[in-house]
C-alpha positions in Angstrom: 72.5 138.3 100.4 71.3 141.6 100.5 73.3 144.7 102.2 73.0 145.2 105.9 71.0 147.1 107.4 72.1 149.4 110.4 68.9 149.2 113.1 67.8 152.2 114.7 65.2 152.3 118.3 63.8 155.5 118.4 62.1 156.9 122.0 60.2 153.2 121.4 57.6 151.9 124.2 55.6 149.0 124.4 52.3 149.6 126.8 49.9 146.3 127.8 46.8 148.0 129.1 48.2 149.9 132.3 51.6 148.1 132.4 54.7 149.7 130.5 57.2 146.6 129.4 59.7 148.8 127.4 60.2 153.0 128.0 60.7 154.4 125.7 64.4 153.0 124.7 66.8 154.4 121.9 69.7 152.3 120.2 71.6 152.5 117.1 72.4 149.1 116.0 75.4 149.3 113.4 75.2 147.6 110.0 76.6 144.4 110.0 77.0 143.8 114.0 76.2 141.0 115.9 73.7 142.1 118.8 72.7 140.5 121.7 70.0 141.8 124.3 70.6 140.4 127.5 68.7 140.2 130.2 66.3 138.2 133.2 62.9 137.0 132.3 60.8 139.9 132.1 63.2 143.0 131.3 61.5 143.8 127.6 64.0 142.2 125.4 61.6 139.6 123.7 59.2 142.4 123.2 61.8 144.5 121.7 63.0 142.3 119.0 58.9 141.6 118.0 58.9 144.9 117.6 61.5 145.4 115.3 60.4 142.3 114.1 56.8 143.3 113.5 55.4 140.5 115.6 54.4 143.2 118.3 53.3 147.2 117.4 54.7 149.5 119.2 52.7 152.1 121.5 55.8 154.8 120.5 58.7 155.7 119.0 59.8 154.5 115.8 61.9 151.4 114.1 64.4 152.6 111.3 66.0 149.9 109.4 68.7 150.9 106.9 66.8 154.6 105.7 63.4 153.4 106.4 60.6 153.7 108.9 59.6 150.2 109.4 57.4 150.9 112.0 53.9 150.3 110.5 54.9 147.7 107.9 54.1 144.2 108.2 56.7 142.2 109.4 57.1 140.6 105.3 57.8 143.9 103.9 60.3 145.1 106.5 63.4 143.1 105.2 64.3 141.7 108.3 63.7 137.6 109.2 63.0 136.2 112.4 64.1 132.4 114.1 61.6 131.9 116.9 62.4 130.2 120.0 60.4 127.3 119.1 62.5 126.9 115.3 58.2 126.3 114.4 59.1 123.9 111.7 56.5 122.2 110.1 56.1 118.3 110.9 54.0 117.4 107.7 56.7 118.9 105.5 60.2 117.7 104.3 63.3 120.3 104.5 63.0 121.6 101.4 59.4 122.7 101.7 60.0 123.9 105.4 62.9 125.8 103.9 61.2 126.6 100.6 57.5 128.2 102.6 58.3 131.9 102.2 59.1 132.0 98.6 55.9 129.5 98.2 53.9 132.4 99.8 55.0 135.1 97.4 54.2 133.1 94.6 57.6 131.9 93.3 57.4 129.0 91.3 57.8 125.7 92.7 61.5 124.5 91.1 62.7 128.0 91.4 62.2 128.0 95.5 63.0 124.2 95.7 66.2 124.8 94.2 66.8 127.9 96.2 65.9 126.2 99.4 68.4 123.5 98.4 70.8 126.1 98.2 70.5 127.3 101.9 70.1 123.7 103.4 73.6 123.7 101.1 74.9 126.9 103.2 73.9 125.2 106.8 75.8 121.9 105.7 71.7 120.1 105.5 71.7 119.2 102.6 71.8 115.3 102.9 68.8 115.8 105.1 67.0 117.2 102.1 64.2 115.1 101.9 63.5 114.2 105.5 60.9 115.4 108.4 62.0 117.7 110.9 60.9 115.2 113.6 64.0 113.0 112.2 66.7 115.5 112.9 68.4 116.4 116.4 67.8 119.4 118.3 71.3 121.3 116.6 69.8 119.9 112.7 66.1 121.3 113.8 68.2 124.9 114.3 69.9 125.0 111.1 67.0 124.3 108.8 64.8 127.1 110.9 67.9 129.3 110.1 67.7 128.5 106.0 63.8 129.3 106.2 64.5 132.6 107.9 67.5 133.4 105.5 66.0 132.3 101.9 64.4 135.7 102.4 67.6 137.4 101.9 66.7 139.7 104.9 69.0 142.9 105.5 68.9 141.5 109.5 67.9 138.4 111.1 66.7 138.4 114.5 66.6 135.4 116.2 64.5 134.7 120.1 67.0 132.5 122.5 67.7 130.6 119.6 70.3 128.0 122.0 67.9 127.7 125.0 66.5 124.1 123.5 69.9 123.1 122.6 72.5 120.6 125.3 75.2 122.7 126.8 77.8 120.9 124.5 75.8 121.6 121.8 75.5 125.1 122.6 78.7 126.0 122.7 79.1 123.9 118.9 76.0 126.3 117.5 77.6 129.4 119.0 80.6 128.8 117.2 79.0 128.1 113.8 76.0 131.3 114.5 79.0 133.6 114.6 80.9 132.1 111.9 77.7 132.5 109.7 77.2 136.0 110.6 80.4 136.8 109.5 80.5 135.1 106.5 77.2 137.0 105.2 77.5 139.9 107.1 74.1 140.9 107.9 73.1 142.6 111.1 72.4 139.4 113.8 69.8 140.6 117.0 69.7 137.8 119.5 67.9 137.3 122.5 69.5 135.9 125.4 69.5 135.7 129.4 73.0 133.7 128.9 76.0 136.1 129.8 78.5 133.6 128.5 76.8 133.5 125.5 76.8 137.1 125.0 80.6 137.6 125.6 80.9 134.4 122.9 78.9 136.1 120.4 78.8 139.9 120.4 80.1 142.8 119.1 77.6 144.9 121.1 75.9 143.7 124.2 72.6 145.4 125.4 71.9 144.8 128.9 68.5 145.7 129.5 66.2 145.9 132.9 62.7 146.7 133.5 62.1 147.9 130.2 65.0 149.8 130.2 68.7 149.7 128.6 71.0 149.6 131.6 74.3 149.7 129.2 74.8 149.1 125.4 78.9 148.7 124.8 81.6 146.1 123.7 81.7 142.5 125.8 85.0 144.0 127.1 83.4 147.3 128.1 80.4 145.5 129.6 82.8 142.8 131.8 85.1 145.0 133.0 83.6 148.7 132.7 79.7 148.1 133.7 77.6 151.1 134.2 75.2 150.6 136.8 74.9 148.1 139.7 72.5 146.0 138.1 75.0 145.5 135.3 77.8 144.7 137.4 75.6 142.1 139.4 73.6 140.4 136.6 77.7 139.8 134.6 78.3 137.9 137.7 81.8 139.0 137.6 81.8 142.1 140.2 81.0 142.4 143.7 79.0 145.7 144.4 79.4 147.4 147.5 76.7 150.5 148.3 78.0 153.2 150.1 77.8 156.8 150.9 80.1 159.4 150.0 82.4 160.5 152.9 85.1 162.8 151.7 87.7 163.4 149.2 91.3 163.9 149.3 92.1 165.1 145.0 92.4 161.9 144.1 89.9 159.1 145.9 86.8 159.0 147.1 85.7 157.8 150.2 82.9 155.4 150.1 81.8 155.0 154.0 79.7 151.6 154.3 78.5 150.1 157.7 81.5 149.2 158.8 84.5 150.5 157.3 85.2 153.0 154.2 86.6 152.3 150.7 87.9 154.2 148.1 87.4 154.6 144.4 89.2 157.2 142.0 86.7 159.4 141.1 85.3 163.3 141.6 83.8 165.0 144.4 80.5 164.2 145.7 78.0 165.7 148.6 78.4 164.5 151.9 75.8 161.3 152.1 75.1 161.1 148.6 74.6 157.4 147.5 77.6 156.0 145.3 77.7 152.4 144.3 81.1 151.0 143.2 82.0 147.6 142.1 85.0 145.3 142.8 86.2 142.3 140.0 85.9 139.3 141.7 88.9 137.9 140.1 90.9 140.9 141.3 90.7 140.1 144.6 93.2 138.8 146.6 94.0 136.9 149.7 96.3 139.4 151.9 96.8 142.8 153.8 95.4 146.1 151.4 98.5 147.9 150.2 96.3 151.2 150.9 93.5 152.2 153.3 90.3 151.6 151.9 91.5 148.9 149.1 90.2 145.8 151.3 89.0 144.3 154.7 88.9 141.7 157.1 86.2 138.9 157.0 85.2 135.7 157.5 84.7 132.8 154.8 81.6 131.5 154.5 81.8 129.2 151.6 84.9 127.8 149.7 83.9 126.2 145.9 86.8 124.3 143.9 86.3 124.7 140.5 89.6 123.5 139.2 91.5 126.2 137.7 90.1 128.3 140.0 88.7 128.5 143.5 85.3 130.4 144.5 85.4 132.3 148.1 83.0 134.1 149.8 83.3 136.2 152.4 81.6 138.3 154.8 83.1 141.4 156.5 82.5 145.0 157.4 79.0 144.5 157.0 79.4 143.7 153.4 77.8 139.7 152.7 78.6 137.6 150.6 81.7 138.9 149.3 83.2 137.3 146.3 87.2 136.1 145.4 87.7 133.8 142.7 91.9 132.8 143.1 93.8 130.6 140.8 94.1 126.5 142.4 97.8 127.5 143.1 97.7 130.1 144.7 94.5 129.1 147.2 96.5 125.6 147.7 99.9 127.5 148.8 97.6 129.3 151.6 94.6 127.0 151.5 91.8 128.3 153.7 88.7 126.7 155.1 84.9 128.3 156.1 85.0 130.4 159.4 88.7 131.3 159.1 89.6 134.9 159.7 91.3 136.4 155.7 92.3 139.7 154.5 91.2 140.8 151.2 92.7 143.2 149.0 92.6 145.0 145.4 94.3 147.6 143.9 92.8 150.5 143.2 92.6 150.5 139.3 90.1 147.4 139.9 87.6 149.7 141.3 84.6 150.9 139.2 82.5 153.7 140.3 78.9 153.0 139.3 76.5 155.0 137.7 72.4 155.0 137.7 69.7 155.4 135.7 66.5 157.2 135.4 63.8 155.1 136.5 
C-alpha cells in the first residue's frame, strides 16, 4: 500500500447558489489517523469529504494531501479512494470484476487486475465469494467487497460516507471492529462520515464534530467526551447536561454562574457582570444527595426514571433548569430507589464541571 498521506482543509467553503454549507473550515488530518466527522443531517460533513474527495469543487480554500494541492485534480489523480454510502456495486458483475473496475479503466491488463483483485477480496476474507453477484452476499459481504474496489487503488487515504448506516446494529458493531483493525493493519489515513457518537468513540483517533458548516471541536474521543468545547458539543455527545447562565461574581477560585433560580459554580477566570457563560455537567457524575459545596447541585423533582440495567436514567427538573440528566449505577438507585414526582437532591463535585466555550458564527 502506498505511504499515508496527512490531509490538510485550508480556509475551505462550499457555496450552493446563495446558501453557504461549509465556512470556510481549516483541519490538519495526521498521516495515518483514523478520522471521523461527526455530526446531524445537514452540518457539511458529507460535503466536506466530496470535497476532499473530488466528488464536489470547492468555492475556496484549498485541499492538501501529503505535499500536494489536490484541489483542482480529478478525483482519479488525487490518490485518495472513496466507499459511498450506497457500497454502488455493480449487479451484472461477479466480485472480481466489481473489485477489478478501476484497474480495468486505466488500462491494466485483464489477468494482471483479476489477480490483483483476488488479492484484496483475499485481504477482506471474500475470497470464496470470488465468482458470485453482489445481490448473493449479505449486507456486511456487500461492504467488504466495496472496500477491496476502493483499496485496489492503493490510495494514500480512503474516505468512506456512513459506510455502517445500511448495516444491523449487531453487525455494526462486528464491521467496526474489523474497519479499525484494517486501518491499522495498512495504515493509511481513514475519513469517515458518521452522525453515530458511539461509533466515533469506537473508531477514532480524532473526532471532528462539526455544525452548520462549521467545526465545533476537533480532539481525541477522550477529549471530546469529557472535555467538549462548546454547548453544542456537549449536547450532541449526549453525555453532559448544559446549564446557560450568566456570570455573577467571582471569589479567586469559582465562578458564579446565576441561572433562573439558583447559582452554580465552575472553576474558571473572571468574567463581566451578565456576560453569558455556558457550562456543562457529566451526567454520570451526578449524584443522588446534599452538594458538598454551594453551587455544586440543587433540589428538583423527577420526571422520568429509565432502567437500563447496569445503569439507571433520571431526569429531573429544578431551579428552572428541565430536563436534568443523572445516569446512577442499578445498586446504588436500588439502595435509595426513587420514583417520578419525588422531591431529590443532586450533586457533583466541582472537577466535573466544564466551562464552555463558543464559536464565531
Amino acid at each position: 500500500m502506498s505511504k499515508a498521506a496527512e490531509i490538510e482543509i485550508v480556509s475551505v467553503v462550499k457555496k450552493y447558489g446563495a446558501t453557504t454549507a461549509v465556512h470556510g473550515i481549516n483541519l490538519k488530518i495526521p498521516a495515518g489517523t483514523y478520522c471521523c466527522l461527526l455530526g446531524p443531517s445537514g452540518c457539511g460533513k458529507t460535503t466536506t469529504l466530496r470535497m476532499v474527495a473530488g466528488h464536489e469543487s470547492i468555492t475556496e480554500g484549498d485541499v492538501i494531501l501529503g505535499n500536494k494541492n489536490v484541489s483542482d485534480l480529478p478525483p482519479a489523480r488525487r490518490g485518495t479512494a472513496m466507499m459511498f454510502q450506497s457500497y454502488a456495486l455493480f449487479p451484472h458483475l461477479d466480485l472480481i470484476d466489481n473489485v477489478a473496475f478501476s484497474l480495468k479503466m486505466k488500462g491494466v491488463a485483464r489477468e494482471e487486475r483479476r489477480a490483483k483483485a483476488l488479492d484484496m477480496l483475499k485481504l477482506m476474507q471474500m475470497e470464496r465469494y470470488a465468482t458470485r453477484k453482489p445481490t448473493q452476499l449479505s449486507g456486511g459481504q456487500q461492504q467488504r467487497v466495496a472496500l477491496a474496489r476502493a483499496l485496489i487503488t492503493d490510495p494514500e487515504a480512503l474516505l468512506l460516507d456512513e459506510p455502517l448506516s445500511a448495516l444491523d446494529p449487531f453487525l455494526k458493531v462486528h464491521m467496526r471492529a474489523e474497519l479499525k483493525k484494517l486501518q491499522t493493519s495498512l495504515g493509511i489515513t481513514f475519513v469517515h462520515v458518521t452522525h453515530s457518537q458511539e461509533e466515533a468513540l469506537a473508531l477514532a483517533d480524532l473526532i471532528v464534530v462539526m455544525n452548520d458548516g462549521r467545526i465545533e471541536q476537533a480532539a481525541a474521543p477522550r477529549t471530546v467526551f469529557e472535555r467538549p468545547a462548546t454547548a453544542f458539543v456537549a449536547r450532541f455527545m449526549g453525555d453532559h447536561n448544559v446549564i446557560s447562565g450568566k456570570a455573577s461574581g467571582h471569589d479567586g477560585t469559582f465562578l458564579s454562574v446565576a441561572v433562573e433560580d439558583g447559582v452554580f459554580t465552575a472553576i474558571d477566570g473572571p468574567r463581566d457582570p451578565g456576560e453569558p457563560v455556558d457550562i456543562a455537567v457529566r451526567t454520570d457524575r451526578v449524584r443522588l444527595g446534599e452538594p458538598t459545596a454551594p453551587g455544586l447541585g440543587f433540589s428538583g423533582t423527577i420526571t422520568n426514571v429509565e432502567y437500563r440495567g447496569s445503569s439507571v436514567k433520571l431526569t429531573a427538573d429544578g431551579a428552572g433548569i428541565t430536563d436534568f440528566t443523572a445516569i446512577v449505577g442499578d445498586t446504588e438507585f436500588f439502595a435509595r430507589p426513587v420514583k417520578v414526582g419525588d422531591a431529590v437532591a443532586l450533586a457533583w463535585d466541582a472537577g466535573d464541571v466544564v466551562v464552555l466555550g463558543r464559536i464565531d458564527k
